[in-house]
N, C-alpha and C positions, 0 to 999 in steps of 0.2 A: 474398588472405588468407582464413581459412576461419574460421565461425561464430566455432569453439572458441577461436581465437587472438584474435578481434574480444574474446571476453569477456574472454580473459586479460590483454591490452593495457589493457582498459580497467577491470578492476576492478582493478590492481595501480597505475594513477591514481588511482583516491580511495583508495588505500590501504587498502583491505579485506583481509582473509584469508576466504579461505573452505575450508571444510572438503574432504577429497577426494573425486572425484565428483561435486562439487556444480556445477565447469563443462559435464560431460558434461548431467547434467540440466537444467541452463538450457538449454545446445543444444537437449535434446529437448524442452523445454517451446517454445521458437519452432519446433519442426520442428511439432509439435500446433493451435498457432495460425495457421501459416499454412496448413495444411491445414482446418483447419476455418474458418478465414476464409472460404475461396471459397464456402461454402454458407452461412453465417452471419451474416457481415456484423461482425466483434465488434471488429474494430478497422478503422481507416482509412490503416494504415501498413501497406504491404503489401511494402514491399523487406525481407528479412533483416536489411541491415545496416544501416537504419534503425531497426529492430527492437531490434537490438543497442541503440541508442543511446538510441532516446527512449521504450523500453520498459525494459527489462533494467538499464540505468548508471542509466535515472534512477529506477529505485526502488530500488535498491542506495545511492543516493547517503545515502538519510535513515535507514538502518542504523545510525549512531553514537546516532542521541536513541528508539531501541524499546527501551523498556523491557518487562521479562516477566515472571510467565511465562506469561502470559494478551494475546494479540495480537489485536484483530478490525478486518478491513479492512472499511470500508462502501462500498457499493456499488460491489462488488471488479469486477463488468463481466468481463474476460479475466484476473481474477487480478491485479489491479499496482493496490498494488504489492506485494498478501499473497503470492502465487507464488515471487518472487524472496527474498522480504525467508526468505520461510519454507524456501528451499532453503539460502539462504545459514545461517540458525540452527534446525537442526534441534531445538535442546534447550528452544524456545520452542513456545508451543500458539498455534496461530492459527486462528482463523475466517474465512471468506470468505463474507460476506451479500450478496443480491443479490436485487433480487427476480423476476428474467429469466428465464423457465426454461430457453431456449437458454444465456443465459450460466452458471449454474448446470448444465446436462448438460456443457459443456463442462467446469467446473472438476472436476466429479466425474470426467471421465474422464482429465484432469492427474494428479490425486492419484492414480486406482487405477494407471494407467501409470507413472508416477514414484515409486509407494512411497511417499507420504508421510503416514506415520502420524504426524505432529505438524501436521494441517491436516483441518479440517471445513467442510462448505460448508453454509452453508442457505440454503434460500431464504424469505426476508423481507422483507417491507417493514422499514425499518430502527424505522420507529413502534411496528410490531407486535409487535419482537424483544423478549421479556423472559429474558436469560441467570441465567445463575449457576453460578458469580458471574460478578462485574461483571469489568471487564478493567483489564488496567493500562497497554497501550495502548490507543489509536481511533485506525486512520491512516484517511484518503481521498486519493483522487487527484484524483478530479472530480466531486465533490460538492456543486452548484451553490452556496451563500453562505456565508460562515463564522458567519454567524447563523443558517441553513436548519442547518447541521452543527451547531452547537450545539444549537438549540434539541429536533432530533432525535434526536442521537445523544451529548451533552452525560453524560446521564444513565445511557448504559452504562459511564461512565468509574470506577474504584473512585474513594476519596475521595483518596486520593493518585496515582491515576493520569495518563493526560495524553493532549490529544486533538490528532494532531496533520495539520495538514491541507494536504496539497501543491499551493504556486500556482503562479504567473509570475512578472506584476510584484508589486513592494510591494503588496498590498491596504489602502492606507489608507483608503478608501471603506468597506471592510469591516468593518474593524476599528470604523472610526466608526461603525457602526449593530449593533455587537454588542449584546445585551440583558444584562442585570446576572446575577450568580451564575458569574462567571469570573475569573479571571486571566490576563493574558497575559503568561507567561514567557520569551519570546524570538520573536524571526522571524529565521532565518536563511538565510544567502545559501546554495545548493546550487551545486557547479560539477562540472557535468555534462560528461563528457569527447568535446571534438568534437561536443556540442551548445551551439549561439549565441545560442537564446532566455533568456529572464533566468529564473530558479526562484528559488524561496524554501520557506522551512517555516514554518507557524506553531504554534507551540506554548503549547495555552491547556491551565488547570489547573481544575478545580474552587474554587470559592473555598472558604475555611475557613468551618467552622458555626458560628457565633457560638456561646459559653456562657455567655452573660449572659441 
């Protein structure tokens, strides 16, 4: 089975639509990675069609809860899961921070090769990022603690916006040492197509500012 068909099979599993072209440019977005993998180092998944799976499906999976029109991935590393999430919705604005400059020269040269003028990359420390405006999502993918992610990157989120941070197992350990000026709006189960490990999402809010 070839790349193109790996994505079709499997994005027509979580039931996605994606716009046309947009599977051609995922293909070419893993032909890019794996090529610059060999001198780089930027992922640890080096078959294609594992690629497909525990790259490409699984950030495509948490597409239903991006809200927009302002996206920023922290510490996006090879793009994921801003890459995918941002071919799949062109008509959203996305960020890719990072503070890598390998991984950063790579995602710049994604974007100018793939056209994707709804995606900026900077490189930052995510402490040191001060946007504007703020966003109305914050995804991660591996972004060591959901309290490290908050307490960091908490406060790029607008006042209704929502920060949402991709795990494994339940993170209830995590959850339990979160620090106050949040909400936690959901953790939800991800089923990831033809991958066996367990995923989840969580999704925390800004808490409301008191007017008293």
């Amino acid at each position: 089975m070839s790349i193109e068909q790996s994505i079709i099979e499997g994005v027509e599993r979580l039931g996605i639509l994606l716009p046309d072209g947009a599977v051609e440019r995922l293909a070419a977005y893993l032909a890019l990675l794996e090529r610059w993998n060999r001198a780089y180092n930027l992922t640890a998944v080096r078959d294609p069609d594992a690629m497909v799976i525990r790259h490409l499906l699984d950030s495509l999976s948490i597409l239903p809860w991006i809200d927009g029109p302002r996206v920023l991935d922290v510490g996006s590393g090879a793009g994921l899961p801003g890459i995918p999430l941002a071919v799949a919705r062109p008509g959203l604005e996305f960020c890719l921070l990072d503070s890598n400059g390998k991984r950063t020269r790579f995602l710049t040269q994604v974007v100018a090769e793939l056209q994707m003028k709804n995606v900026e990359v900077v490189r930052s420390r995510v402490e040191d990022y001060q946007p504007a405006p703020l966003f109305n999502s914050v995804v991660s993918r591996a972004f060591a603690t959901l309290a490290d992610l908050w307490a960091s990157a908490g406060r790029l989120c607008a006042p209704t916006g929502r920060l949402l941070a991709m795990k494994g197992v339940f993170p209830d350990d995590e959850l339990a040492r979160l620090p106050p000026g949040y909400v936690l709006a959901g953790v939800y189960p991800l089923h990831v197509p033809n991958l066996e490990a367990e995923r989840c999402l969580v999704h925390l809010a800004p808490a409301p500012v008191s007017r008293d």
